[in-house]
N, C-alpha and C positions, 0 to 999 in steps of 0.2 A: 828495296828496304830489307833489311835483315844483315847482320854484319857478325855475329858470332853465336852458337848453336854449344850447348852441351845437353847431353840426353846423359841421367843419371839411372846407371841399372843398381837398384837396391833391393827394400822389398817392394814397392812400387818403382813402375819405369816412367820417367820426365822428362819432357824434352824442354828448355828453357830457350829463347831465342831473344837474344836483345838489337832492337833498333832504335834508332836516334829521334822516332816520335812514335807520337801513339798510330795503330794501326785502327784505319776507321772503318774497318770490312768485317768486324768479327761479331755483329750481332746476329745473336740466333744460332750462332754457331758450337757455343757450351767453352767456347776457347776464353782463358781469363788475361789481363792483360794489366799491368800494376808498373806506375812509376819507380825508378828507382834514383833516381836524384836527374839537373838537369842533362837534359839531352839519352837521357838515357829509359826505354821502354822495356819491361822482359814478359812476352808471353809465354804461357803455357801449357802444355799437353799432355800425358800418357795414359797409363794404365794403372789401374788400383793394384792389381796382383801380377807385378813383373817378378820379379826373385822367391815372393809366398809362391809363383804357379810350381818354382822350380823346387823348393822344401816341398812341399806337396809332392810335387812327385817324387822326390827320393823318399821321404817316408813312405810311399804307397807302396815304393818295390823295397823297403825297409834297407835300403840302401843304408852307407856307414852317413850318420847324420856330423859325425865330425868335423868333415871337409869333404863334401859329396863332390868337389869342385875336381877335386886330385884325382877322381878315378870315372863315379859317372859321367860328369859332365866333361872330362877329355875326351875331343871330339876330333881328335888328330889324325886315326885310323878308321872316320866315319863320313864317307861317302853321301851328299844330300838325298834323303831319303825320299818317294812319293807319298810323303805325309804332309799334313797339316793341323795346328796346332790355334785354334782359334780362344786367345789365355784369356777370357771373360771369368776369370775363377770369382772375381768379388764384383760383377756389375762390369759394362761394357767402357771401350777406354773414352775419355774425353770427348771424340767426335760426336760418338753415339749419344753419349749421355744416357745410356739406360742401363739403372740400378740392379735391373732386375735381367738381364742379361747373360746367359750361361756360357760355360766353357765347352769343348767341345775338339776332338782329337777324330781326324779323319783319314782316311786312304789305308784300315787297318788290314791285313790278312794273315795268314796261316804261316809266311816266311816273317815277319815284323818282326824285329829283336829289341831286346830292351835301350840298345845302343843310338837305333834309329828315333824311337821314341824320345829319347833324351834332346836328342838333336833336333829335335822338332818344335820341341818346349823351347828350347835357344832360340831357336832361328823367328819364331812368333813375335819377339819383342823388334827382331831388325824389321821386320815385314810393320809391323803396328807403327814403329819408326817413320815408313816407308811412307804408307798411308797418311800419318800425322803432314810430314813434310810436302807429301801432295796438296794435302788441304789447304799450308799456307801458302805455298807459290802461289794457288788461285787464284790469293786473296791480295796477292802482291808483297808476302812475307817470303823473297827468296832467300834460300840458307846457302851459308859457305859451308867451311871443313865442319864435323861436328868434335868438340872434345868427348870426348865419356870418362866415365867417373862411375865411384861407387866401384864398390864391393867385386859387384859383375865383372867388371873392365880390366881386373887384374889375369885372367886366365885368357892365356892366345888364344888357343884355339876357338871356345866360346865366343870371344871376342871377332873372329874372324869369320865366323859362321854368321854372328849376326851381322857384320857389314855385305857378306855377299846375298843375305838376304834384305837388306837394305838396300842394296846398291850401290852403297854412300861408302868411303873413306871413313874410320873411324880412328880418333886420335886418344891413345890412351895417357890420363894423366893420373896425377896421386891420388892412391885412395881414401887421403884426408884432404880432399876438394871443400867438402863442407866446414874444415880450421882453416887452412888457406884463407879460401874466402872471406870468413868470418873478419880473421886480422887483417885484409887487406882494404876489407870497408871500414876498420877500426884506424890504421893509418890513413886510410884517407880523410877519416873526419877527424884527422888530431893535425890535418897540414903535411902528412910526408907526401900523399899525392897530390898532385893538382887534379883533384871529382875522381870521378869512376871511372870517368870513360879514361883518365889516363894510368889506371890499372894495366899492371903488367900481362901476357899473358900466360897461362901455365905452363911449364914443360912439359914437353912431350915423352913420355916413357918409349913407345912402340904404337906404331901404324900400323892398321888394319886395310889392306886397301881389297876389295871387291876382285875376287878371283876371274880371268876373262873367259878362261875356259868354261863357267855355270854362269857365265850371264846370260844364255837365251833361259836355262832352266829355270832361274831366278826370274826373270821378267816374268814367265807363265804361270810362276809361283804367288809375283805379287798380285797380278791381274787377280786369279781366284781365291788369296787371303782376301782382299775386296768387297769379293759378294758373298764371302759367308756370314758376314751379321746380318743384312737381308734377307737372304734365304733360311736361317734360321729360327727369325724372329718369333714366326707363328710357332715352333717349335717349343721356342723359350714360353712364351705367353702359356701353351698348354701345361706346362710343368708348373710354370705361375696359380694356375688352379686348379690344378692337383691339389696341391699344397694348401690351399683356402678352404678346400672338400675336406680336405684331412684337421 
């Protein structure tokens, strides 16, 4: 089950996966799951603060807020860094389910450059990707290609960072996904389509596909994105009461 996947990087990141019925494995899991005409299911996933973790950071290095995209976030002359970027900036993403969940940036030292940090913030959303899509294979929610979309999607390099920390193929298409869309369920309910499911599918701008040269680094990378919301948690909880103290 599972036949088409788009993860939208905005200011939140979403993974949407449509199958042909409802998937009966997601209780308990915080995953939501809503009809969208017949034959057609769309679950979904991500993170409250996908594209807020990356403003945030260029405000904090007071980076140019213009188009942070054009110069911070060109990650073309940047090597995967041994950091990690665990982007809980607004409560932990959909798996977790917890509101109260913190961010958290790891592997810092004395050589760190602003450049790698950047790149680290990117790479968090393909990793959280990563994780999400583990979840639903579990469940029996296998994904194909994913599109992306949004805002995010429009810059290579970025884009390319997050599929090799994904691991996944990423298909970039327009970054007015959400008008597209829009008028394509307004055609289909006025009769130019026969339902949904016989919606066209988007073009493709530019493939991202998963560098083979960092796929062990990648692998090692996803394994302990992983266990940092666990290993954190009592971390988060102490700062939780701080906070109540104050």
């Amino acid at each position: 089950m599972g036949e088409r996947s788009v993860f939208s990087f905005g200011s939140s990141d979403c993974l949407t996966v449509g199958t042909a019925r409802r998937p009966g494995t997601l209780l308990g899991t915080g995953l939501a799951t809503y009809p969208v005409g017949p034959g057609l299911w769309v679950t979904l996933a991500g993170t409250a603060a996908g594209g807020w973790a990356l403003d945030w950071f260029a405000s904090l290095v007071r980076h140019d807020r213009v188009d942070p995209w054009a110069s911070l976030f060109d990650l073309t002359a940047t090597p995967p860094p041994a950091l990690l970027v665990l982007p809980y900036l607004a409560g932990s993403g959909t798996l977790d389910n917890d509101p109260r969940a913190r961010g958290a940036l790891l592997g810092l030292t004395l050589e760190t450059t602003t450049a790698q940090v950047a790149r680290a913030f990117v790479e968090a959303s393909g990793y959280e990707l990563a994780k999400i899509r583990a979840a639903l294979a579990e469940r029996g929610i296998a994904g194909t290609d994913v599109y992306a979309a949004g805002g995010g999607s429009a810059n290579h390099s970025a884009l390319q960072a997050r599929a090799d920390a994904a691991g996944l193929r990423l298909r970039a298409v327009t970054t007015e996904a959400s008008s597209r869309g829009a008028a394509l369920l307004a055609a289909a309910g006025v009769g130019v389509h026969d339902g949904v499911g016989a919606l066209p599918a988007p073009p493709v701008l530019h493939d991202a596909e998963p560098e083979p040269e960092y796929a062990a680094w990648y692998t090692r990378q996803r394994e302990t994105f992983g266990s940092l919301y666990p290993l954190l948690r009592t971390v988060n909880a102490s700062f939780t009461a701080l906070e109540e103290i104050a």
